[in-house]
N, C-alpha and C positions, 0 to 999 in steps of 0.2 A: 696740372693747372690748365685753366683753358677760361676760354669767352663765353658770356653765356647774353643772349639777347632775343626778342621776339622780333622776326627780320620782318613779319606784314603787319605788325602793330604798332610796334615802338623800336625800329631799328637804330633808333640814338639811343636807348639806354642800354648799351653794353655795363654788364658785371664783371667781376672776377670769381671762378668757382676753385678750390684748392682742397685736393684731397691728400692726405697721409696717412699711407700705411704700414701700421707695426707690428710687431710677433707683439704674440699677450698671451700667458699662458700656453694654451693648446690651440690657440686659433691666432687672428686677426684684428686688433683695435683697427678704426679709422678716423682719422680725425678729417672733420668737413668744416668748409668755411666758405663761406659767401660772401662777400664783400663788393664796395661800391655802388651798391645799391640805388635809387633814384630817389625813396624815402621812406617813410616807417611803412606807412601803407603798404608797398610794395614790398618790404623786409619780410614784412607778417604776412603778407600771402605763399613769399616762397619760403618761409617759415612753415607754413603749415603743409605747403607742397611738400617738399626735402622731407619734413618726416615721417608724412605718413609713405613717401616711397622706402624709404630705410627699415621703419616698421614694418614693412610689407619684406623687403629683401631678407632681414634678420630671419622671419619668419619663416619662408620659403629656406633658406638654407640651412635652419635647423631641423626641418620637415626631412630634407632631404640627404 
């Protein structure tokens, strides 16, 4: 768990980010969660950020 904020933009909208990691089968589930957010706008942006970092991570560690 930890903070997540943009300190030279908007250093009052502190998040919450929570990650959990499980055995699953042969690898790794992760469950992510964002919370506290400032509003939908903002939801949907690191919405779209968080996935396609994930997308990318998945992919890079089944390459490798």
């Amino acid at each position: 768990v930890f903070t997540w904020t943009w300190p030279r933009t908007t250093p009052e909208r502190e998040s919450l980010v929570s990650l959990d990691f499980r055995p699953a089968g042969g690898g790794t589930e992760l469950a992510f969660l964002h919370q506290q957010l400032f509003d939908e706008s903002v939801r949907d942006g690191h919405r779209r950020g968080w996935t396609e970092s994930l997308v990318k991570l998945e992919q890079y560690l089944l390459e490798g």
